[in-house]
N, C-alpha and C positions, 0 to 999 in steps of 0.2 A: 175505518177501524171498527171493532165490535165495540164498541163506544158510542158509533153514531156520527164519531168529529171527523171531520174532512182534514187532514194531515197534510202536509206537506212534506215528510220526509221521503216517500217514496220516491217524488219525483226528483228533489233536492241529491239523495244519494245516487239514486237511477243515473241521474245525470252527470254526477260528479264521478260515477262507472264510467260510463260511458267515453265521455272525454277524456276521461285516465288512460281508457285504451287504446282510442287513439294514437295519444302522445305516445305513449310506449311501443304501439306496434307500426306505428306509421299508416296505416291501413288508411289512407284517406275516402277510398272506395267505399269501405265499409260505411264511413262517414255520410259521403252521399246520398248511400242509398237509405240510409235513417236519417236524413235531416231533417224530412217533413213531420216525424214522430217526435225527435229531440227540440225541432221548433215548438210541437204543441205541448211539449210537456215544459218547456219553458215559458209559453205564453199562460199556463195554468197558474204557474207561481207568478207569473206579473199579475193575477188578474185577481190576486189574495191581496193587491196592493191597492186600499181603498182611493178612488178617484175623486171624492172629496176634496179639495184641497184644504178644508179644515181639517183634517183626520191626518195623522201622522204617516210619513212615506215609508212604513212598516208593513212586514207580510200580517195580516191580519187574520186568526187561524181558531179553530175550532176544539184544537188538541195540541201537544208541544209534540217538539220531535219526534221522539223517541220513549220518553215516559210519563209518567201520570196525566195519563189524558183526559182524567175524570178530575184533576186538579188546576188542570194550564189552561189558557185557552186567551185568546182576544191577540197585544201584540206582546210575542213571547221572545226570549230572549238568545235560547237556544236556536230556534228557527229561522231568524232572522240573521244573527250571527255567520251562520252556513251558508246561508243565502246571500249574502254580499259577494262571496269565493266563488260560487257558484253562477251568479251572475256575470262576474268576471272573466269567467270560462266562456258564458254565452258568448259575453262579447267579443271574444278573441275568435270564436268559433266562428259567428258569422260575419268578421273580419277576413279571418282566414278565406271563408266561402263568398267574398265578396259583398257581399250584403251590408255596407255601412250604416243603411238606416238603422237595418234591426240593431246592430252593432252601439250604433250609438244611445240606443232604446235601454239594454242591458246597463252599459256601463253609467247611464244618467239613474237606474233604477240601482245598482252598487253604493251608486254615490250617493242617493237619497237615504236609503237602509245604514248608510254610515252614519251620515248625520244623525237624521231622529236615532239611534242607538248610543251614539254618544252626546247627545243632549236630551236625552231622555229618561233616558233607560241606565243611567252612571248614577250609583251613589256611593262615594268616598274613597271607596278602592273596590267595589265590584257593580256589577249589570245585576239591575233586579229581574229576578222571573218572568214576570208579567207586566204590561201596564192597562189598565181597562181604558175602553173607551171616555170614563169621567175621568180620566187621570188619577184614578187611585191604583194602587201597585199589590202586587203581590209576590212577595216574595223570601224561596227557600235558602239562597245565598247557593244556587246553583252551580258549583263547580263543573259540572259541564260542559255548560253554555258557558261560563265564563273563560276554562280553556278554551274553546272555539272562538271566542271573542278576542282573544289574545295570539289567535292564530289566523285569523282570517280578517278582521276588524281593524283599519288603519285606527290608532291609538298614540298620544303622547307617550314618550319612553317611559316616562313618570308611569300615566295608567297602567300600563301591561305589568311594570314593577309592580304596582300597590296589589296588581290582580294574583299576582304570583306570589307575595308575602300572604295576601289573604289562602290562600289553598293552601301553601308551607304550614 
């Protein structure tokens, strides 16, 4: 980004392209012959995902998605949100492609980004912004990320309700 912040959404959307087309064109071929590309651009976003085990199983980012990149930054709510859907796809992808380890790589890194997201990153009826690495938050009550979070983020019926009264 002309920011300076290492983003994640290129690859996050790239990808979530990419597999859309796929699906819709059947083109498995096409598939193949990009798998070595779509692998590395999925290992980029694994590699956002601090291997601390003290540090939260969040994409940990330098800019958010999509806007205020001079605002967002550390583990952000929109980005991460995307990324669970996205992961998902990974792992169906290289399921599909045979590839269980990776397979199961994806879907253990879905399921971590769920968690720390919702025990994290929830306060009352929405997902804050930010959370820094000292656990202090930041946050503009993002309707973005919080639709995305309500679209791709396994959630209590309850949650998604409080997420959706708070946007109304």
């Amino acid at each position: 980004a002309i920011s300076g912040a290492t983003l994640p959404a290129t690859n996050l959307f790239w990808l979530k392209a990419a597999l859309r087309f796929v699906a819709e064109t059947g083109d498995v071929a096409w598939l193949h012959r990009r798998l070595d590309v779509l692998s590395r651009a999925g290992r980029f976003l694994l590699a956002m995902i601090p291997s601390d085990s003290k540090e939260p199983r969040l994409l940990r980012t330098s800019g958010s998605l999509m806007i205020d990149v001079f605002k967002r930054s550390n583990y952000t709510s929109d980005a991460n949100a995307l990324a669970v859907d996205v992961f998902g796809q990974l792992a169906a992808m290289h399921r599909f492609v045979g590839n269980e380890t990776e397979a199961a790589r994806y879907t253990a890194a879905a399921a971590g980004v769920t968690e720390a997201l919702n025990r994290l990153l929830w306060r009352q009826d929405h997902f804050v912004t930010q959370l820094n690495p000292d656990g202090s938050t930041r946050d503009f009550v993002d309707y973005d990320s919080n639709l995305l979070a309500t679209a791709f983020v396994p959630m209590t019926p309850e949650r998604a309700a409080a997420v959706l009264r708070r946007v109304d």
